[in-house]
C-alpha positions in Angstrom: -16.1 85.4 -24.2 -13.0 87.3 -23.7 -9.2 86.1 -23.8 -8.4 84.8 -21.2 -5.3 87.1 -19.3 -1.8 85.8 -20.0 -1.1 85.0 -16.4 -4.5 82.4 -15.9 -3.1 80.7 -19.1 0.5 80.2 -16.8 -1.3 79.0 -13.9 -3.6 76.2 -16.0 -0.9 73.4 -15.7 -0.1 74.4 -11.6 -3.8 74.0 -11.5 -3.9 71.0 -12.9 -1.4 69.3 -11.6 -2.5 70.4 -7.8 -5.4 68.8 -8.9 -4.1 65.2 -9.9 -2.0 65.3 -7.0 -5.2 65.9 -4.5 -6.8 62.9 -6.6 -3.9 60.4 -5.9 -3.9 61.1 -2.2 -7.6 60.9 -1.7 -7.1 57.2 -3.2 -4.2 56.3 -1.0 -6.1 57.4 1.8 -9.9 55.7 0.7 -7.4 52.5 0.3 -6.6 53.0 3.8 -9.7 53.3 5.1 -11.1 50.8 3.1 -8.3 48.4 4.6 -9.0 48.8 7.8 -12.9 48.1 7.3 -12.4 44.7 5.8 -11.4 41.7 8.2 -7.8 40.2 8.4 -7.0 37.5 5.4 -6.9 34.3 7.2 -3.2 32.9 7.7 -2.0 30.5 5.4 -2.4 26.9 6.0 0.8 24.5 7.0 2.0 22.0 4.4 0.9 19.0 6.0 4.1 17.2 7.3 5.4 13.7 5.9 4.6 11.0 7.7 6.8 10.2 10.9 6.1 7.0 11.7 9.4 5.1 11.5 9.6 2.0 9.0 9.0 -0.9 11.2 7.2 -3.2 8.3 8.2 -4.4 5.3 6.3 -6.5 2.6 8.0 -8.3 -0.1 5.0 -9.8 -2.6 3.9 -10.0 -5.7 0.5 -8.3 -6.7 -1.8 -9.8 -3.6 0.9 -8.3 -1.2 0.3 -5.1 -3.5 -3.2 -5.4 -2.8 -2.8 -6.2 1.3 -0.8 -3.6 1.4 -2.5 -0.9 1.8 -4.9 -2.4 4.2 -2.0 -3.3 6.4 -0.7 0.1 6.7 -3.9 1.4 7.8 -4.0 -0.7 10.6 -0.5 0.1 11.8 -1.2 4.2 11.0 0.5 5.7 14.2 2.7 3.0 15.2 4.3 2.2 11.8 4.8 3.3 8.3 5.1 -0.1 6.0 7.6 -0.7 3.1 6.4 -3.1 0.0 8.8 -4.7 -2.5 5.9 -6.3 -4.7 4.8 -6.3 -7.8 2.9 -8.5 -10.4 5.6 -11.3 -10.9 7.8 -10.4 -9.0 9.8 -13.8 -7.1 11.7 -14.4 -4.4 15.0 -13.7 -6.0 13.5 -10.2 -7.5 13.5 -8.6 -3.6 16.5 -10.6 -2.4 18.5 -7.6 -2.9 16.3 -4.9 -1.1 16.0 -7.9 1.7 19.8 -7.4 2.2 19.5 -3.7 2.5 16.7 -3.5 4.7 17.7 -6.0 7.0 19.9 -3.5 7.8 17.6 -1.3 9.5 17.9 -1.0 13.1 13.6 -0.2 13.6 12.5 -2.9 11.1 10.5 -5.1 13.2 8.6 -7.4 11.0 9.0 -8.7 7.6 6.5 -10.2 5.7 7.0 -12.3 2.8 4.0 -13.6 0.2 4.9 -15.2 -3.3 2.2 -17.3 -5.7 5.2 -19.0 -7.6 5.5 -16.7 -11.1 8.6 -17.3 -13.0 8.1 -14.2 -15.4 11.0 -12.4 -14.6 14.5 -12.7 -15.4 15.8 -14.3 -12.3 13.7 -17.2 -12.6 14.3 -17.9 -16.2 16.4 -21.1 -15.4 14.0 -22.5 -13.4 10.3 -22.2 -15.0 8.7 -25.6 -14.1 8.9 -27.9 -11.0 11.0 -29.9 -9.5 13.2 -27.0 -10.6 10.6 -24.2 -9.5 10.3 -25.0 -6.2 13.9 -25.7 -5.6 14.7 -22.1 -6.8 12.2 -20.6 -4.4 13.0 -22.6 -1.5 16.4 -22.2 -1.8 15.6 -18.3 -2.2 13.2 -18.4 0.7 16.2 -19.8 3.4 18.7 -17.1 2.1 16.4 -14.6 2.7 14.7 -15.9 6.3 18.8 -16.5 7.3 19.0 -12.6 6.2 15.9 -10.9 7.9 16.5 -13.2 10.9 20.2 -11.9 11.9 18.4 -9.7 14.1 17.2 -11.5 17.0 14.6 -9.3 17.4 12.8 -9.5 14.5 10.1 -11.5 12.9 9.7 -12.8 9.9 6.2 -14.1 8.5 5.7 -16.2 5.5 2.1 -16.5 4.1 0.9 -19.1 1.6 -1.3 -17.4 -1.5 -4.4 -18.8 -2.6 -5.2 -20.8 -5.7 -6.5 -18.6 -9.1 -8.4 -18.9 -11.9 -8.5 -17.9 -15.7 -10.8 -18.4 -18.5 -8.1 -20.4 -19.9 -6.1 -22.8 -17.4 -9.1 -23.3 -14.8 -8.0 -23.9 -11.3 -4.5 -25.9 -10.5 -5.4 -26.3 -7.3 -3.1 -29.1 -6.8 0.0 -27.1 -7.7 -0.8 -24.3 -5.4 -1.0 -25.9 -2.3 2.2 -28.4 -3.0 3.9 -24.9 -3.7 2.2 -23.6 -0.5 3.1 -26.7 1.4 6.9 -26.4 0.1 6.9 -23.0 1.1 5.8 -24.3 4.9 8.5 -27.2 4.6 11.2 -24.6 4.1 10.0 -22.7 7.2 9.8 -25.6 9.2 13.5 -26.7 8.4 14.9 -23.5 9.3 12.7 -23.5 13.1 15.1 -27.0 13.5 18.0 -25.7 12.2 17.5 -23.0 14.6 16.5 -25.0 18.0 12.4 -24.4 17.4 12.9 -20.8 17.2 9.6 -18.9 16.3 11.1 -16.3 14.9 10.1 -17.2 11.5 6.5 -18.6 10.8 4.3 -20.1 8.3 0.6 -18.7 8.4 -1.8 -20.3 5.8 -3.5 -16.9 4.7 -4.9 -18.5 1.9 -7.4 -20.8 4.2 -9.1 -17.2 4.7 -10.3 -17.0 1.3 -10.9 -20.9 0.4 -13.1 -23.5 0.9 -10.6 -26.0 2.0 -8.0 -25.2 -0.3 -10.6 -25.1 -3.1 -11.0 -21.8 -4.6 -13.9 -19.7 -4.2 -15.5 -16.8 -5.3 -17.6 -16.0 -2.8 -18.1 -16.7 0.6 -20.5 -16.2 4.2 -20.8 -12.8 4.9 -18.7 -11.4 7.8 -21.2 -9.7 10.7 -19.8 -6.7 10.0 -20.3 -6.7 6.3 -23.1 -4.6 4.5 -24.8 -4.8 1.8 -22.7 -1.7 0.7 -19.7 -3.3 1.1 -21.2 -6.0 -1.3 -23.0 -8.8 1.0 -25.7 -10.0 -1.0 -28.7 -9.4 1.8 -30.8 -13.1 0.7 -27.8 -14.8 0.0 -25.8 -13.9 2.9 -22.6 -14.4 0.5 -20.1 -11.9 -1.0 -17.7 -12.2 -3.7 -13.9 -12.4 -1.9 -12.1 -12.5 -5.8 -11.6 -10.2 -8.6 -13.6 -10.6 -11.6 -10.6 -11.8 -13.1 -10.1 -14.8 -10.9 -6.3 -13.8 -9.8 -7.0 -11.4 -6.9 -8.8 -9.6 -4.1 -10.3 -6.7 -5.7 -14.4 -6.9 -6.4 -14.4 -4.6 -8.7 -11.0 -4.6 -11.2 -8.5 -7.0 -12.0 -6.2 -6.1 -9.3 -3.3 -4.1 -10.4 -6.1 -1.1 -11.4 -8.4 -1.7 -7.9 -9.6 1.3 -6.7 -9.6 2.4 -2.8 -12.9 0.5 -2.1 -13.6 -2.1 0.3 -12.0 -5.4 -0.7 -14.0 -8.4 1.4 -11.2 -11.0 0.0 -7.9 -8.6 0.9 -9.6 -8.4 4.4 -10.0 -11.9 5.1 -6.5 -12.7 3.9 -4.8 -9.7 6.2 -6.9 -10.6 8.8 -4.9 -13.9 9.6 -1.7 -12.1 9.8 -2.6 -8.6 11.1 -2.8 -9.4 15.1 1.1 -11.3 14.9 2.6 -7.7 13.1 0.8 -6.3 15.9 2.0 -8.1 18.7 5.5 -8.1 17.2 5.7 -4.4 17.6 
């Protein structure tokens, strides 16, 4: 082989250089092409928006309003978003504060108001047994029905709340319902004190899931109930309290129930359901 001439060796990096730059633009172009071949990315998909319904319910409870609560809500999906003020405990006095402020709301429709009688929390630390109990809750009870009641146009519903069990008290049933029936009492005097007004009511949810004020844990099968929603099929019975004895859910005690049908929860929101609806 012979040298190779002084004026190839100048053109080399020219050469070269033509060539990387015919490379880059064949890719540029291929990416073009291959662009146009392939079909359009789909468009992205919309957040989905917050819920618009305005707040027309609220629920004040402790944990079987929790547990209601979200049955409630999807019955009113579309015509109302619901508010809850509950919690395991919790007593009149606990929501009389968020009673004040919502009854401020112009679109708040109906209020509806569950309590077993707990004394756990601070505001009921004076008052831990009966006579003195009751007194503190009724008294709580009127402030807050005199509250949620300034507008005319709103209704206020106050539920009674079944008897429940543990391993280590049994059943007081006797305490419940003279709490229940004290609870109805205080309702009553404010319908005289108010000409016979409806506005407030007393609705004995807690018939739903007794036997005549005797607690249960099971009871007839609804005709609509399966035996994947728990009917037992020979039976014709289904359990309407949570292993624990305290609440609805069939499955967990009730502050950890999953979103699975609840026969007990139904029942109970079943007796109150139709009079949110009607008051909307």
């Amino acid at each position: 082989r012979g040298a190779v001439p002084a004026i190839l060796r100048e053109m080399l990096p020219v050469s070269n250089r033509r060539r990387r730059t015919t490379t880059a633009a064949v890719a540029v172009v291929f990416s073009f092409v291959l662009a146009a071949c392939l079909p359009p990315a789909p468009p992205a998909v919309p957040p989905t928006p917050p819920p618009t319904d305005p707040i027309r319910v609220v629920v004040y409870g402790d944990a079987l309003t929790a547990e209601v609560r979200v049955l409630l809500a999807g019955r009113l999906a579309g015509t109302s978003s619901v508010l809850e003020h509950a919690g395991d405990g919790l007593a009149v006095c606990d929501v009389l504060p968020s009673i004040t402020t919502d009854a401020t709301n112009p679109d708040l429709d109906v209020a509806v108001l569950q309590f077993t009688g707990d004394t756990s929390t601070p505001c009921m630390s004076a008052a831990t047994t009966d006579p003195a109990r009751t007194a503190a809750y009724g008294a709580d009870l009127a402030d807050a029905l005199d509250t949620l009641t300034a507008d005319p146009g709103r209704t206020v519903i106050v539920l009674s709340s079944p008897v429940r069990w543990s391993a280590s008290l049994g059943v007081d049933e006797p305490a419940q319902l003279a709490f229940n029936q004290a609870l109805a009492d205080i309702v009553t005097t404010w319908q005289t004190a108010h000409a016979g007004s409806t506005q407030a009511t007393f609705i004995d949810a807690a018939a739903a899931v007794t036997t005549v004020g005797a607690y249960a844990w099971d009871l007839p099968c609804l005709p609509s109930e399966t035996v994947a929603m728990g009917c037992r099929f020979v039976a014709n019975t289904i359990a309407v309290r949570s292993p624990d004895g305290r609440g609805f859910c069939p499955i967990a005690p009730q502050l950890t129930c999953p979103p699975v049908y609840s026969p007990g929860a139904r029942r109970y929101l079943d007796t109150f359901a139709d009079q949110v609806l009607a008051a909307l």
